[in-house]
mmCIF file of the N, C-alpha and C atoms, coordinates in Angstrom:
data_MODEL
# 
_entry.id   MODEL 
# 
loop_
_atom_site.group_PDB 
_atom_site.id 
_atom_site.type_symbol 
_atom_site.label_atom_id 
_atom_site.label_alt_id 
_atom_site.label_comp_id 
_atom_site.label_asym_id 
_atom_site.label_entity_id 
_atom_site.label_seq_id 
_atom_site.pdbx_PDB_ins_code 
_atom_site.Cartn_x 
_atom_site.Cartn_y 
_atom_site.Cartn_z 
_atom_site.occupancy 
_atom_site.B_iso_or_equiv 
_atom_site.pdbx_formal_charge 
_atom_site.auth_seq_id 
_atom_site.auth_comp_id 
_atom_site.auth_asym_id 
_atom_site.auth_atom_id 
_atom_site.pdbx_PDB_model_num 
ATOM 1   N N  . UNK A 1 1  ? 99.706  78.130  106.089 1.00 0.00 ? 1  UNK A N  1 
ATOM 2   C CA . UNK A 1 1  ? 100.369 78.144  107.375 1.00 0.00 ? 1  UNK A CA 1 
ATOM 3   C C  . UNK A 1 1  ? 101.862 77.907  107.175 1.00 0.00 ? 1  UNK A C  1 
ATOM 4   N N  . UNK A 1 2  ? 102.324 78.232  107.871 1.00 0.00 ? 2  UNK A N  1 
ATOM 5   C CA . UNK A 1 2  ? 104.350 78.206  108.069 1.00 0.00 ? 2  UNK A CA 1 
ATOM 6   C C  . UNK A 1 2  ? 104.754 77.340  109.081 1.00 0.00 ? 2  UNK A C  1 
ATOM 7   N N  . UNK A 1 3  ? 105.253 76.579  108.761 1.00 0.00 ? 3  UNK A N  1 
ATOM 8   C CA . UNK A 1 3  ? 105.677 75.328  109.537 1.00 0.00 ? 3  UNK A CA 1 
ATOM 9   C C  . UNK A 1 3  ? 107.297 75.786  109.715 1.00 0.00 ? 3  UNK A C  1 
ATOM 10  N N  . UNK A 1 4  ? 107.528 75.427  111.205 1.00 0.00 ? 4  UNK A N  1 
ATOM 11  C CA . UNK A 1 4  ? 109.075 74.892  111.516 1.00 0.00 ? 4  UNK A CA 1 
ATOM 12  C C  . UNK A 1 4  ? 109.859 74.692  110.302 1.00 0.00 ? 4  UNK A C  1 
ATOM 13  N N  . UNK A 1 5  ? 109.300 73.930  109.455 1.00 0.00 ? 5  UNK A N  1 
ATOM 14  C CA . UNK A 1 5  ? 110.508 73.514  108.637 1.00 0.00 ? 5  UNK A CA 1 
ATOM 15  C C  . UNK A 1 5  ? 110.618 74.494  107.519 1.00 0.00 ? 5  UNK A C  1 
ATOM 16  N N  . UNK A 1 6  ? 109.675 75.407  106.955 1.00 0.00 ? 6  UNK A N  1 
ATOM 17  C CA . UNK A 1 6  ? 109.394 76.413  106.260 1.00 0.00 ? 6  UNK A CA 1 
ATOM 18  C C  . UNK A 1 6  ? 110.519 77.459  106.578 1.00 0.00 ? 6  UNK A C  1 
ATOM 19  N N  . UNK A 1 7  ? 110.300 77.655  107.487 1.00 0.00 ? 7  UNK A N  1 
ATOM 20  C CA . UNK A 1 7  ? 111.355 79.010  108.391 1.00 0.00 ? 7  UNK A CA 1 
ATOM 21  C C  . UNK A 1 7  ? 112.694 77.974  108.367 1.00 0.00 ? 7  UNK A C  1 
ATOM 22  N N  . UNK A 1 8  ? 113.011 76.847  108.553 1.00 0.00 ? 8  UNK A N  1 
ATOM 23  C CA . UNK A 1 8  ? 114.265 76.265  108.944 1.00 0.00 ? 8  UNK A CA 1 
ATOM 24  C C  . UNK A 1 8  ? 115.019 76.413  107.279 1.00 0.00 ? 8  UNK A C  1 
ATOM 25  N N  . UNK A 1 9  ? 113.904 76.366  106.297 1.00 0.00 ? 9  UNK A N  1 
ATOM 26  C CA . UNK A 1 9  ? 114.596 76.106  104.934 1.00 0.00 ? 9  UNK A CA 1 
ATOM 27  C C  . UNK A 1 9  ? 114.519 77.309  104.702 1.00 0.00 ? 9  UNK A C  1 
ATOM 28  N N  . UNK A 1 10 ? 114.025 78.747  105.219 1.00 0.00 ? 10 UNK A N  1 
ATOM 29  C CA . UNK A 1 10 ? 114.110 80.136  104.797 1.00 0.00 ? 10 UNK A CA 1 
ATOM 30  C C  . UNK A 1 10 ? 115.589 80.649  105.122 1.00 0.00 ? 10 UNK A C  1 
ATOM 31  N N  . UNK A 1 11 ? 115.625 80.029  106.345 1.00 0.00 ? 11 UNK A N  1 
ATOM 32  C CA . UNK A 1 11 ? 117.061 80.398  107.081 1.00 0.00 ? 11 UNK A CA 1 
ATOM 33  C C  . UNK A 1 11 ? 117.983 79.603  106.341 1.00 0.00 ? 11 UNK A C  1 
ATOM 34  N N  . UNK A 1 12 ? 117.821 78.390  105.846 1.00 0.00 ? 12 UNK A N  1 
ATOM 35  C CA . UNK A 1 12 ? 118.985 77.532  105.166 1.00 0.00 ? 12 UNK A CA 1 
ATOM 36  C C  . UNK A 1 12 ? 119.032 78.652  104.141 1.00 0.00 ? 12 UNK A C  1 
ATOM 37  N N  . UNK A 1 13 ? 118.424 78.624  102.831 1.00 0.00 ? 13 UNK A N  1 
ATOM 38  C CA . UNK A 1 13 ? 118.483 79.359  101.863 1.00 0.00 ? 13 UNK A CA 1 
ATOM 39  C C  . UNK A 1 13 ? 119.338 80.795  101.886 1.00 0.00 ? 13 UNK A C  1 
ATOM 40  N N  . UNK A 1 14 ? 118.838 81.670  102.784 1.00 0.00 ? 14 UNK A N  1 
ATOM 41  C CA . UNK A 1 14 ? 119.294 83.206  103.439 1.00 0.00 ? 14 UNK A CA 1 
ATOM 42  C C  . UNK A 1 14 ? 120.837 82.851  103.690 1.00 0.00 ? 14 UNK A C  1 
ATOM 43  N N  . UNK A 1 15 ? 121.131 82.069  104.683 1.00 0.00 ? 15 UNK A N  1 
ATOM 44  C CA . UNK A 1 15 ? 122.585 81.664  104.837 1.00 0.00 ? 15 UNK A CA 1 
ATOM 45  C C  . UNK A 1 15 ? 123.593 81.077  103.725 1.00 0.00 ? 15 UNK A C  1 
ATOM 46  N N  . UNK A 1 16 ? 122.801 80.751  102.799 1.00 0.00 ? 16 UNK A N  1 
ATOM 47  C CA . UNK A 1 16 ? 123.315 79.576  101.882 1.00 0.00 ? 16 UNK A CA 1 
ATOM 48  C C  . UNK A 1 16 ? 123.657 81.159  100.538 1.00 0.00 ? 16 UNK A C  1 
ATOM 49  N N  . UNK A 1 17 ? 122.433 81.413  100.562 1.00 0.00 ? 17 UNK A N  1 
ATOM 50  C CA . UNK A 1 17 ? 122.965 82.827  99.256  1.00 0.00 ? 17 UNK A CA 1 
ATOM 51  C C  . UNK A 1 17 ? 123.792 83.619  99.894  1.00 0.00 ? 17 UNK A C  1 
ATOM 52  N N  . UNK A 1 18 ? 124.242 84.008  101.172 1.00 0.00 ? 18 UNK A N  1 
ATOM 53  C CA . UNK A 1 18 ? 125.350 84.615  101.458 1.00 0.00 ? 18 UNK A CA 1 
ATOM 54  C C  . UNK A 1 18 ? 126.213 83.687  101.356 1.00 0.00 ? 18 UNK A C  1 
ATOM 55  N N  . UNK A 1 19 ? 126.633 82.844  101.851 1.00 0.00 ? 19 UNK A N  1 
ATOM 56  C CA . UNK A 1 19 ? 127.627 82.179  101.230 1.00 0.00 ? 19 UNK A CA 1 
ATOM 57  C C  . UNK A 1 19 ? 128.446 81.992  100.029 1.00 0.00 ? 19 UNK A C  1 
ATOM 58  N N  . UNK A 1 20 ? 127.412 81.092  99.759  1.00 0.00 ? 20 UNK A N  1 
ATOM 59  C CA . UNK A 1 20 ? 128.053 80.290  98.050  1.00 0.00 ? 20 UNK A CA 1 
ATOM 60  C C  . UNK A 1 20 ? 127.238 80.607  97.071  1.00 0.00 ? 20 UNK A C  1 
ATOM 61  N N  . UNK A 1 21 ? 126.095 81.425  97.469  1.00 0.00 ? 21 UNK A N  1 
ATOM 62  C CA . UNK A 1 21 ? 124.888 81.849  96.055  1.00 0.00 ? 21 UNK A CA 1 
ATOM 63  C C  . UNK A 1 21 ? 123.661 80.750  95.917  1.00 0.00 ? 21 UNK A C  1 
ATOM 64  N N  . UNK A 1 22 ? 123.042 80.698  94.932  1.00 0.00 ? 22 UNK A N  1 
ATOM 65  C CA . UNK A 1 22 ? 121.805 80.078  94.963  1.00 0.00 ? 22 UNK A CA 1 
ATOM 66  C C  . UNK A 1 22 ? 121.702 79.848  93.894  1.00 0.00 ? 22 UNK A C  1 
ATOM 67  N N  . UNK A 1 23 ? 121.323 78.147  93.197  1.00 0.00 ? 23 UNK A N  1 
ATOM 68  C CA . UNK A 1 23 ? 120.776 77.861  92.439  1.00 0.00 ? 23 UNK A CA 1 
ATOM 69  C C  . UNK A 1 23 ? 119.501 78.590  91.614  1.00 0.00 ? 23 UNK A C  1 
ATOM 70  N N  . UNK A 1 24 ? 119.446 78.351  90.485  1.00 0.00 ? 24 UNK A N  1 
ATOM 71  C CA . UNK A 1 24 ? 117.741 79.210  89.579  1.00 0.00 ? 24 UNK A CA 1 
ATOM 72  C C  . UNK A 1 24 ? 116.482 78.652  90.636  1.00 0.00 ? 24 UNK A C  1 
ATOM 73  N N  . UNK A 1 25 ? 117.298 76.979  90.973  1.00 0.00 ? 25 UNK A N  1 
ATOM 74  C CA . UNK A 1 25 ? 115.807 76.420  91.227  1.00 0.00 ? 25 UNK A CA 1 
ATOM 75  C C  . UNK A 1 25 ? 115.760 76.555  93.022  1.00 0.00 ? 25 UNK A C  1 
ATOM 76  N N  . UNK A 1 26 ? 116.981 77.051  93.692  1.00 0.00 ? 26 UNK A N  1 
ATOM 77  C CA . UNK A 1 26 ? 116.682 77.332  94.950  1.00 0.00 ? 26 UNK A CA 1 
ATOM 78  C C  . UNK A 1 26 ? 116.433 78.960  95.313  1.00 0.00 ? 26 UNK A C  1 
ATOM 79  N N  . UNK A 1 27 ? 116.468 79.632  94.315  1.00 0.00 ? 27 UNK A N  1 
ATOM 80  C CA . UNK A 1 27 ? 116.230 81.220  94.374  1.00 0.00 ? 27 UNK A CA 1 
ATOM 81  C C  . UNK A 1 27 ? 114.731 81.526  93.888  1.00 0.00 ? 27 UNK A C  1 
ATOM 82  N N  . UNK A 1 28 ? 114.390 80.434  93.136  1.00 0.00 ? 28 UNK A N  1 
ATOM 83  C CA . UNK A 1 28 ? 112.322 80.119  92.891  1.00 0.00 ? 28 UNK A CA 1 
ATOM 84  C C  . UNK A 1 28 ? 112.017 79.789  94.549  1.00 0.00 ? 28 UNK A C  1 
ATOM 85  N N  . UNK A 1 29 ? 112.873 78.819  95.123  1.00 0.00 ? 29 UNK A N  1 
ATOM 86  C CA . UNK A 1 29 ? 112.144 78.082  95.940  1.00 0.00 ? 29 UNK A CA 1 
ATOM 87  C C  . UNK A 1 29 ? 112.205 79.362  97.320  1.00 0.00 ? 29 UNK A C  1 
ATOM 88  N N  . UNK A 1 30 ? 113.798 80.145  97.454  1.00 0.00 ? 30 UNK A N  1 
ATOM 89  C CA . UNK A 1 30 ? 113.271 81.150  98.290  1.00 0.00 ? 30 UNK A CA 1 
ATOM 90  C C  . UNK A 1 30 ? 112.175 81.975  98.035  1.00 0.00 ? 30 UNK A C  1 
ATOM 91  N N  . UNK A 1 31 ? 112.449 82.416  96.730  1.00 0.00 ? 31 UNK A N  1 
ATOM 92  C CA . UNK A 1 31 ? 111.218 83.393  96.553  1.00 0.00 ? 31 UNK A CA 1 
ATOM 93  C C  . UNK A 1 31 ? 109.764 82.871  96.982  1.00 0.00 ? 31 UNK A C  1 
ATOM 94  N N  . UNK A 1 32 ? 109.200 81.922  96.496  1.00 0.00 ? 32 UNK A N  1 
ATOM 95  C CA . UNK A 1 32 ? 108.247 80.992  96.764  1.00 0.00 ? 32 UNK A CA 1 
ATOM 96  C C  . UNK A 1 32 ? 107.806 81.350  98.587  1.00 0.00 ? 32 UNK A C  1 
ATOM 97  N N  . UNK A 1 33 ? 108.711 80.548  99.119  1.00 0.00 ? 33 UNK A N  1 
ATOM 98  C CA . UNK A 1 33 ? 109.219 80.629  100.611 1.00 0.00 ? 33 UNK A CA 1 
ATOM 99  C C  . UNK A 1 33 ? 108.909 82.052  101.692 1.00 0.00 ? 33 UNK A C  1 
ATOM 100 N N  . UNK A 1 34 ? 109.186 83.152  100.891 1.00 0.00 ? 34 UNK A N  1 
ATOM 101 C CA . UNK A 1 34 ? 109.101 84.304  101.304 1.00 0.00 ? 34 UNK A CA 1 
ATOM 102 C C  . UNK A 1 34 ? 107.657 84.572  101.306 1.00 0.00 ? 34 UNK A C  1 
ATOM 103 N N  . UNK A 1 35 ? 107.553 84.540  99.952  1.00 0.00 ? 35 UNK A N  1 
ATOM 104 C CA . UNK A 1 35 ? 105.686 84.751  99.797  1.00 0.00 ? 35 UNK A CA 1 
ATOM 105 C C  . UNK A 1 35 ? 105.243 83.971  100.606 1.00 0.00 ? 35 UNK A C  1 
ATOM 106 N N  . UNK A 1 36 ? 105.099 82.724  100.935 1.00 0.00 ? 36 UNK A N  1 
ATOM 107 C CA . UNK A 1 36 ? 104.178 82.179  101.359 1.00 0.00 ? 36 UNK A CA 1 
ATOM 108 C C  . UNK A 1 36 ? 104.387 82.992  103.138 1.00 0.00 ? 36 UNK A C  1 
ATOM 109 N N  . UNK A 1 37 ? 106.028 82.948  103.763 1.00 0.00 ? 37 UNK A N  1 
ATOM 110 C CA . UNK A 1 37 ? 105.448 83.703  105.126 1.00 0.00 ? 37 UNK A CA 1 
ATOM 111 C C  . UNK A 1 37 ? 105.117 84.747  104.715 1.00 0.00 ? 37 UNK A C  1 
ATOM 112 N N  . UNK A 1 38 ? 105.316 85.794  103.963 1.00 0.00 ? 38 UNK A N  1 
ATOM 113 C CA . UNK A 1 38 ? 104.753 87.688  104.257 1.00 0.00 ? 38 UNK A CA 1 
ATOM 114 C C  . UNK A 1 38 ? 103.169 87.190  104.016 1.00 0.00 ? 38 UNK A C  1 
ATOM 115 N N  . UNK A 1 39 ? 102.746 86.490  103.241 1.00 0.00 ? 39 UNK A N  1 
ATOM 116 C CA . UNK A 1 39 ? 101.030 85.968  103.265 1.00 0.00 ? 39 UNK A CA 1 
ATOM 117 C C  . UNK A 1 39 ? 100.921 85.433  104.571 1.00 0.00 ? 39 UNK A C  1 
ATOM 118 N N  . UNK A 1 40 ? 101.361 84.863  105.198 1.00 0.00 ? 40 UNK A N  1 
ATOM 119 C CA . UNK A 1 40 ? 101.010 84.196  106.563 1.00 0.00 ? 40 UNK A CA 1 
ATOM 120 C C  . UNK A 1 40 ? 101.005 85.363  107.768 1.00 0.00 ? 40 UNK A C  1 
ATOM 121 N N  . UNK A 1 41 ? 102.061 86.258  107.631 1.00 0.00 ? 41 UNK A N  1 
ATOM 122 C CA . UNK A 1 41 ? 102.249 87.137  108.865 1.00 0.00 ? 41 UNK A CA 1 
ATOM 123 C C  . UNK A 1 41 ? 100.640 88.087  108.614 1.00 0.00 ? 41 UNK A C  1 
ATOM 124 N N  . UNK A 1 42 ? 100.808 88.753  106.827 1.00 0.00 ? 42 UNK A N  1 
ATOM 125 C CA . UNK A 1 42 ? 99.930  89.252  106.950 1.00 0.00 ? 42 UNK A CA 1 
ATOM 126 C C  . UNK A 1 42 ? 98.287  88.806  106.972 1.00 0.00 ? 42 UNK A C  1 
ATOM 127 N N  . UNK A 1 43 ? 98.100  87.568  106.916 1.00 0.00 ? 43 UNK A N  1 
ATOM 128 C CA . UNK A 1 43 ? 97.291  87.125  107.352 1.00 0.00 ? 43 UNK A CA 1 
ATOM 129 C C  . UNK A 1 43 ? 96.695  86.944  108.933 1.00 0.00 ? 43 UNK A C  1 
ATOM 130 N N  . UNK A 1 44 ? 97.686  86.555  109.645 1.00 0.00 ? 44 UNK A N  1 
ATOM 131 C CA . UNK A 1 44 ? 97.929  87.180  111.351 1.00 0.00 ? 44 UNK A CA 1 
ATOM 132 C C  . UNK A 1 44 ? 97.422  87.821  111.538 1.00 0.00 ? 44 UNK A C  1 
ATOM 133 N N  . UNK A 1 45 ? 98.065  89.290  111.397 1.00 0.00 ? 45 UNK A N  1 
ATOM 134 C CA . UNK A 1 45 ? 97.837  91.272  111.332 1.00 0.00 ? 45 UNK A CA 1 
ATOM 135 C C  . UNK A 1 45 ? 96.313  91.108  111.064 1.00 0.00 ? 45 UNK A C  1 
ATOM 136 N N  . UNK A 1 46 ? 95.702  90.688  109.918 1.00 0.00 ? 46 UNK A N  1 
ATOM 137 C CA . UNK A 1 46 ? 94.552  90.987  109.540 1.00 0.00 ? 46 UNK A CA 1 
ATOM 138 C C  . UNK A 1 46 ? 93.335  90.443  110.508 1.00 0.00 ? 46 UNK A C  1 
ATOM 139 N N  . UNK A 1 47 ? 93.501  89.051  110.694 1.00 0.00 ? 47 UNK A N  1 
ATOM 140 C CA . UNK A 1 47 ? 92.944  88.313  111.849 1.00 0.00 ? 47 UNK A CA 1 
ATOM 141 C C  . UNK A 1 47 ? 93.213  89.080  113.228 1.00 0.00 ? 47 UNK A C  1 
ATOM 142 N N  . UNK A 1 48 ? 93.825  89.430  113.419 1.00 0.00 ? 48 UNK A N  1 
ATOM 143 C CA . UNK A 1 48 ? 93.988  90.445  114.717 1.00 0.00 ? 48 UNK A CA 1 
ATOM 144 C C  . UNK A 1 48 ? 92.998  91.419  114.531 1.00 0.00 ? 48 UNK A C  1 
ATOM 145 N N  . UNK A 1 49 ? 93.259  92.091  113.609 1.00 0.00 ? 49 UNK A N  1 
ATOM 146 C CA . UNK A 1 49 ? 92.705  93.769  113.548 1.00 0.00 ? 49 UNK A CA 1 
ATOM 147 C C  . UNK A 1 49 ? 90.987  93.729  113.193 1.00 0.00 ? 49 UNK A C  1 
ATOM 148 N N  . UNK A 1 50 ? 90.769  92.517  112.676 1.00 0.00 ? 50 UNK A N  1 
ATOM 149 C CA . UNK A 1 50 ? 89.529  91.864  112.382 1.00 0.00 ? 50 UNK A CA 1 
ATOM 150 C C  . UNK A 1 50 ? 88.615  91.546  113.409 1.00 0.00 ? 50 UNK A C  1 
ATOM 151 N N  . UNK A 1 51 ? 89.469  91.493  114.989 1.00 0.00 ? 51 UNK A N  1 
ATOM 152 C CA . UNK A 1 51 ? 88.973  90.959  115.857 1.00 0.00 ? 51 UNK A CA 1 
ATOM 153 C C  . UNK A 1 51 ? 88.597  91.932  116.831 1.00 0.00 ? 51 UNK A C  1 
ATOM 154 N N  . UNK A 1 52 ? 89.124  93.408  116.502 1.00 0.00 ? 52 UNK A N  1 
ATOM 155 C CA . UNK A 1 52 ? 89.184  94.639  117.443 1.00 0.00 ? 52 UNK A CA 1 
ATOM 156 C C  . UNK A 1 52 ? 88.378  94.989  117.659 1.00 0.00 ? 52 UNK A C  1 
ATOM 157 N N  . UNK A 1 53 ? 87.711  95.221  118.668 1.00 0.00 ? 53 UNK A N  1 
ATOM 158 C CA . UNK A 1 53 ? 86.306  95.771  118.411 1.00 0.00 ? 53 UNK A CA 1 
ATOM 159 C C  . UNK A 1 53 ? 86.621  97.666  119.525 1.00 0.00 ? 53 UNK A C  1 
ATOM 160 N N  . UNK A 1 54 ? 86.269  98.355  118.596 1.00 0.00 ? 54 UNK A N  1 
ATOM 161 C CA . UNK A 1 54 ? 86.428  99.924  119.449 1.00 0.00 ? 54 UNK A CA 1 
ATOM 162 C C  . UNK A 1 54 ? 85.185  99.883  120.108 1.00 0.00 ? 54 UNK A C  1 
ATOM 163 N N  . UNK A 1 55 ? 85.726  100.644 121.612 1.00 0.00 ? 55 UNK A N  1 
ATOM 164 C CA . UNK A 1 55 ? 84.599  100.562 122.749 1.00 0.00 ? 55 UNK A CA 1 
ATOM 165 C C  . UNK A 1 55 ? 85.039  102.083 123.141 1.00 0.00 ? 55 UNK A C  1 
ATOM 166 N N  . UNK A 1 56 ? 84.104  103.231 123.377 1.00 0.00 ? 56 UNK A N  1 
ATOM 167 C CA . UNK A 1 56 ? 84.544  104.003 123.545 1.00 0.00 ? 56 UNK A CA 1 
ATOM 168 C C  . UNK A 1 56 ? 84.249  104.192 125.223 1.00 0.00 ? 56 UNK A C  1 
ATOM 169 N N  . UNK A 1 57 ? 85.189  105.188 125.621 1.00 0.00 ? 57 UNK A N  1 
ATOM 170 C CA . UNK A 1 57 ? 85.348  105.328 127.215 1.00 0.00 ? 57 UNK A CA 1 
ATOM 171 C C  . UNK A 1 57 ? 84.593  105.365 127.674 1.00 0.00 ? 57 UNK A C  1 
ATOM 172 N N  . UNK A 1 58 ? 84.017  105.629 128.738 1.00 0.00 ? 58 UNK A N  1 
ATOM 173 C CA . UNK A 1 58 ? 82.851  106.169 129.652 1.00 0.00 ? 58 UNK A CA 1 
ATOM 174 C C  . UNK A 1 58 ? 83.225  107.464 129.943 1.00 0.00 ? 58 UNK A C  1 
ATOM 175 N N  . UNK A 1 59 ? 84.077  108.179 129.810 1.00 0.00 ? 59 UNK A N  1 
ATOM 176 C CA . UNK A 1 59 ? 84.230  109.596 130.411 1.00 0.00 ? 59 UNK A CA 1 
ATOM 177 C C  . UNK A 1 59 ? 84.325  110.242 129.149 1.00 0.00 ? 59 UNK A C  1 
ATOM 178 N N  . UNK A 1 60 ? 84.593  109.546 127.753 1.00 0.00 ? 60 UNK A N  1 
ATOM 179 C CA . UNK A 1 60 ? 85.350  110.622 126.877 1.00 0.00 ? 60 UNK A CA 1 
ATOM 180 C C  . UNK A 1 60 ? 84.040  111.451 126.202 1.00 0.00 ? 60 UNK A C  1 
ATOM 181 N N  . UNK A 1 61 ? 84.548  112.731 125.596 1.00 0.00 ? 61 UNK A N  1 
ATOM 182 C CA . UNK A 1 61 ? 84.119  113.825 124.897 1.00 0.00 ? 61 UNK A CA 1 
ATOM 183 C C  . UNK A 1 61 ? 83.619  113.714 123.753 1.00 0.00 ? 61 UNK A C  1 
ATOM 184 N N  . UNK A 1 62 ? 82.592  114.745 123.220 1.00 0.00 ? 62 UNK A N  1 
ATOM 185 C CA . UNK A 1 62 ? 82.557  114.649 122.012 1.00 0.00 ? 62 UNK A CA 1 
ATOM 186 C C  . UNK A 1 62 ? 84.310  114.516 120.700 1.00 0.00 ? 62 UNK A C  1 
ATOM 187 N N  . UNK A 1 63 ? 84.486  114.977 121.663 1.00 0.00 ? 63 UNK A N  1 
ATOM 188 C CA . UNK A 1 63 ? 85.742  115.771 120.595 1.00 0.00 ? 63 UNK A CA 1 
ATOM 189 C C  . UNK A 1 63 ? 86.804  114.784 120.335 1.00 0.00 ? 63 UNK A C  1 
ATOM 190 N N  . UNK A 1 64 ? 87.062  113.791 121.101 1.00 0.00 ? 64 UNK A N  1 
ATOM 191 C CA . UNK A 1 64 ? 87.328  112.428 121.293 1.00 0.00 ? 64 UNK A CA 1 
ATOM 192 C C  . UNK A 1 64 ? 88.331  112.549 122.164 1.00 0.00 ? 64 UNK A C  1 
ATOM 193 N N  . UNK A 1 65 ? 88.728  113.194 123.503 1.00 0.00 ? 65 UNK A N  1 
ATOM 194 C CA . UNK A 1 65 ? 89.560  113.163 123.981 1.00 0.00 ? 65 UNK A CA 1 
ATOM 195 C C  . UNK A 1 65 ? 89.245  112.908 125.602 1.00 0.00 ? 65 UNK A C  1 
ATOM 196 N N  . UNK A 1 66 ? 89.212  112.302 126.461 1.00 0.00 ? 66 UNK A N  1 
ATOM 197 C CA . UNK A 1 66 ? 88.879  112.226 127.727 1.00 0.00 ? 66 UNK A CA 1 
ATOM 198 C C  . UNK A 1 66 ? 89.954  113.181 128.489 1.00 0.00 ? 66 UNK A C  1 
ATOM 199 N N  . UNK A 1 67 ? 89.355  114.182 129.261 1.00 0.00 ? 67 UNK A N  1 
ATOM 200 C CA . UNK A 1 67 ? 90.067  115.440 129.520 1.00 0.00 ? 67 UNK A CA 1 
ATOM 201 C C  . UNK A 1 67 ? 90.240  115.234 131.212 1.00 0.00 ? 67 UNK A C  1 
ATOM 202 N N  . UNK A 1 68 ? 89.574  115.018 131.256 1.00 0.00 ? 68 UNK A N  1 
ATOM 203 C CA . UNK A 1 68 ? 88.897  114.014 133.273 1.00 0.00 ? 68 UNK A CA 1 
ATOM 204 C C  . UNK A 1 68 ? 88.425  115.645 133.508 1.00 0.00 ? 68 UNK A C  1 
ATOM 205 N N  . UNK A 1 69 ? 87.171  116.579 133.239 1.00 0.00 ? 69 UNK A N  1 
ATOM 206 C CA . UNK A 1 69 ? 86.704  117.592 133.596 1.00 0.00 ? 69 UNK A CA 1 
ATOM 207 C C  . UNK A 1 69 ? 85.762  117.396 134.378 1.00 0.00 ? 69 UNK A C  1 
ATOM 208 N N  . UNK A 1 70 ? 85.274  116.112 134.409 1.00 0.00 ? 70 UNK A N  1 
ATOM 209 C CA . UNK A 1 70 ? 84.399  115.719 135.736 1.00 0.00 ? 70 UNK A CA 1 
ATOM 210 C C  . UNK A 1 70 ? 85.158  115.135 136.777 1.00 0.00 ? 70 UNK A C  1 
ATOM 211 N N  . UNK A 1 71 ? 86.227  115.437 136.939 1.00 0.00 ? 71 UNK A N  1 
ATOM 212 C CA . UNK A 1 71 ? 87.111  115.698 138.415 1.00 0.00 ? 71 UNK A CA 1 
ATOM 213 C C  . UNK A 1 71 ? 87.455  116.968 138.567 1.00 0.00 ? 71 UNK A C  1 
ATOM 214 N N  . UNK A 1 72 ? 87.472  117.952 138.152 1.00 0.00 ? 72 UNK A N  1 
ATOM 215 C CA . UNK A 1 72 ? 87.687  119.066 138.619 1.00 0.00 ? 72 UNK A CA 1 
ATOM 216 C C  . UNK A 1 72 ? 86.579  120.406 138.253 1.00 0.00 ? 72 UNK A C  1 
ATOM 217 N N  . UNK A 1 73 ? 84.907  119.802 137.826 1.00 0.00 ? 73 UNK A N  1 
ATOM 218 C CA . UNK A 1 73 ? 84.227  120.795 137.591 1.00 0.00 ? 73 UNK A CA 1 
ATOM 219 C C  . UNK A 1 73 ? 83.920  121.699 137.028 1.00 0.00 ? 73 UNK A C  1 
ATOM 220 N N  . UNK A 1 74 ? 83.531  122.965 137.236 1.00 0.00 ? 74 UNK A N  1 
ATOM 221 C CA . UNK A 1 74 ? 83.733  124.052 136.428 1.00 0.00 ? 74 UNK A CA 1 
ATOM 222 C C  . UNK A 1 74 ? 84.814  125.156 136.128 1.00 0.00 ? 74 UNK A C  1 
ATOM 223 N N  . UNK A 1 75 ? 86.142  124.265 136.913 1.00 0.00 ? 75 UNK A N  1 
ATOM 224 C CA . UNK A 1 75 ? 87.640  125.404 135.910 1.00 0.00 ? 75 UNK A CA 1 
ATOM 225 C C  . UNK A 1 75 ? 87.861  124.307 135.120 1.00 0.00 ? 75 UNK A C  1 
ATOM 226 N N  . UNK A 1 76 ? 87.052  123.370 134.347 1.00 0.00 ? 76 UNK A N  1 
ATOM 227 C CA . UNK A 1 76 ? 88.132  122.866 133.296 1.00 0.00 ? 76 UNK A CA 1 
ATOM 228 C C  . UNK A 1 76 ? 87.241  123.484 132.130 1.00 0.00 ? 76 UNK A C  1 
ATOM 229 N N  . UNK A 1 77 ? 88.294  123.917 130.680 1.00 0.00 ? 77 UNK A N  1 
ATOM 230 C CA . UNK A 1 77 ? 88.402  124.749 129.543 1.00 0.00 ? 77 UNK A CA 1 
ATOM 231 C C  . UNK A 1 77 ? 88.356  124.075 128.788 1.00 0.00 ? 77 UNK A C  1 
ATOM 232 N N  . UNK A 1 78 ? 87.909  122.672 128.762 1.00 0.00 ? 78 UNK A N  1 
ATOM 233 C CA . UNK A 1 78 ? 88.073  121.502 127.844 1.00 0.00 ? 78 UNK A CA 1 
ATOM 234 C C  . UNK A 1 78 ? 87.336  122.142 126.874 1.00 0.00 ? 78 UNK A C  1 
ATOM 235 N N  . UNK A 1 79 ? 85.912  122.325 126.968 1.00 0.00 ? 79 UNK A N  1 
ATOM 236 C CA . UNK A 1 79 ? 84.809  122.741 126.105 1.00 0.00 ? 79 UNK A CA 1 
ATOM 237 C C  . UNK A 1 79 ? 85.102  124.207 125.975 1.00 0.00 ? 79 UNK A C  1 
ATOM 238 N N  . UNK A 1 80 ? 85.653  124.901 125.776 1.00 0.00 ? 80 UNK A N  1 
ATOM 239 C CA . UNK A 1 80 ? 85.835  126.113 125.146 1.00 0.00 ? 80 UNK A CA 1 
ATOM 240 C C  . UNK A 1 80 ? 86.724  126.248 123.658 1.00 0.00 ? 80 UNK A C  1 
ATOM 241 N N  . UNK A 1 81 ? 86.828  124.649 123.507 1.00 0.00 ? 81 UNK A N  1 
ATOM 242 C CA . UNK A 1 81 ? 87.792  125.061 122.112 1.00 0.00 ? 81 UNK A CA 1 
ATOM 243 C C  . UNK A 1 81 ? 86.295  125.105 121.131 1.00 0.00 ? 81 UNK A C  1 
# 
């Protein structure tokens, strides 16, 4: 997990190497820092997408497109492709 102070010392660091540059042992500790949020965000993303569940329409088509041809009957051309 990424704590407040995680992000507060990502932003110190980021500001600090534009500045004046970065120590060996504070350019480990960004790097470090980075990994651990892009693992956290993408951990997020995954937990999200993990949670999706596809429900398909009530009106849609084989073909996968809901055309609304049961509002207008027999002039819709949906099914002629």
């Amino acid at each position: 997990m990424i704590t407040k102070e995680d992000i507060d010392r990502i932003n110190f660091l980021a500001r600090k190497s534009k500045k004046d540059g970065l120590t060996e042992e504070e350019k480990e500790e960004q790097k470090r820092l980075r990994r651990k949020y892009i693992d956290w965000i993408k951990y997020q993303v995954k937990t999200q997408l993990d949670s999706i569940e596809i429900v398909e329409k009530n009106n849609a088509h084989e073909h996968g497109h809901d055309c609304g041809c049961h509002k207008h009957g027999s002039d819709c051309d949906c099914h002629k492709h």
